[in-house]
N, C-alpha and C positions, 0 to 999 in steps of 0.2 A: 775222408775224415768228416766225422758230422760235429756240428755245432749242437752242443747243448746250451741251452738258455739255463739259467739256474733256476729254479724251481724256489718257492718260498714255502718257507715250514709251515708247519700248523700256526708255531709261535708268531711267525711272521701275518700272518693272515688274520690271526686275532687282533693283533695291533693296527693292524693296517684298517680294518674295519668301522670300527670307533671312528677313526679320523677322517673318512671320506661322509663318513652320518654326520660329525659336527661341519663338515664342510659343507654338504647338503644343505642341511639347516639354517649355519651362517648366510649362506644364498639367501636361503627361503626368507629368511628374518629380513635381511637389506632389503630385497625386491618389495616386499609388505610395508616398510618402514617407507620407501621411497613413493609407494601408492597411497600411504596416508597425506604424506607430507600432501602430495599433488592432489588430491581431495581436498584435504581444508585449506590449501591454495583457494579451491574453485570454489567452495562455501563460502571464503573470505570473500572475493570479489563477489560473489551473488550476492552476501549482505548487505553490502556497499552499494548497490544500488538499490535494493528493493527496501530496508530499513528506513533513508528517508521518502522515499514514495509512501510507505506505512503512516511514517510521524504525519504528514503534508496530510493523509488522506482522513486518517483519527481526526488531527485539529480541524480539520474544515466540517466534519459532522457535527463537533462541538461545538464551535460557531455557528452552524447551521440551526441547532439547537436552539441556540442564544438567539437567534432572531425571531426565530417560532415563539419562543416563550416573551420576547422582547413586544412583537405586536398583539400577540396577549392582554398581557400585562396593558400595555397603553391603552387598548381599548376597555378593561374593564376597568381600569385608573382615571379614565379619560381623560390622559394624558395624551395631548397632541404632539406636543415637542419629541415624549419619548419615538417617538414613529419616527422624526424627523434623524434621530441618534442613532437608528440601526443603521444608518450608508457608513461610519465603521467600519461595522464587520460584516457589510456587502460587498467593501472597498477588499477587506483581508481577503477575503474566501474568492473573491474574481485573481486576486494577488495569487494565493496560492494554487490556483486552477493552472493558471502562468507557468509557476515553477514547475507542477506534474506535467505538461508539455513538452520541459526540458527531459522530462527520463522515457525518450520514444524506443528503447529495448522495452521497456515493461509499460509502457501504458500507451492505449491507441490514442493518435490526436483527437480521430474524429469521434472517439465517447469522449473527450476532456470538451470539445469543443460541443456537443450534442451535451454534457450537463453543463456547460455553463450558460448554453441559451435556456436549457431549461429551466434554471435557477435565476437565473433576468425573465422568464415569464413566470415564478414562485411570486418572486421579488417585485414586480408591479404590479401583480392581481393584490397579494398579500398590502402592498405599501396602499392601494386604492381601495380595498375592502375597509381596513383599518380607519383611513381618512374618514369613508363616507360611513362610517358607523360614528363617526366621533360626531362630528357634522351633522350629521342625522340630516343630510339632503341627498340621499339615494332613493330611489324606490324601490320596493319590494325586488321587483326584475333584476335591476340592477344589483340588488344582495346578492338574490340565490345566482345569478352569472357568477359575481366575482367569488361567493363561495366554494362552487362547484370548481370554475378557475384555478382556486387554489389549494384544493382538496387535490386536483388532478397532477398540477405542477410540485406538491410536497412530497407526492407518490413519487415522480417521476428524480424528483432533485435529492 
């Protein structure tokens, strides 16, 4: 005695067809739907940190800025006190140097620490240039030092 398996019709095989392609499919769409999800999972958390490393790193140029233009300003105003007003935003910008230290995935200590020394040698050439031009008791030597000083240190910071 042989076993026959039952054979499916034409009709059968039509039908049948279709529904293993939307099954296919159905796969294919979850698997794609489940790899998006988990990408903008990993985008979300990469924003979350790199976003305020961005805000921290924007404001301290602007700050930075502000103090450029600040001892400027005082020396051509010859204003003394304003020179004495930028430790402010010497105070902010050493502050927020602080905070970028806290996010050691993205940012190396030793350039956070490598520009904030170099922004404390900006920041006393700059604060001493400005002085002794107000003053007008520098000499010649002593300018072009602290100018070159701070020409080299505002590259650098």
């Amino acid at each position: 005695m042989i076993l026959r398996t039952p054979a499916l019709t034409i009709f059968q095989k039509m039908l049948v067809a279709p529904l293993v392609g939307v099954l296919l499919y159905s796969a294919y769409l979850l698997f794609t739907y489940k790899e998006q999800q988990a990408n903008s999972a990993t985008i979300e958390e990469i924003r979350a940190v790199y976003l305020p490393v961005l805000e921290l790193a924007g404001g301290n140029v602007i700050v930075f800025e502000a103090v450029v233009a600040t001892f400027k300003d005082a020396v051509l105003a010859g204003e003394e006190e304003w020179v004495h007003n930028v430790g402010k935003e010497k105070a902010g910008i050493e502050a927020s140097l602080t905070r970028l230290g806290a996010y050691a995935p993205v940012v190396d200590r030793q350039g956070v620490e490598r520009l904030r020394g170099e922004f404390r040698q900006y920041y006393d050439n700059a604060y001493a240039l400005s002085m002794a031009m107000l003053r007008k008791d520098a000499s010649a030597e002593d300018l072009d030092r602290l100018i070159e000083n701070v020409e080299r240190y505002h590259g650098q910071a």
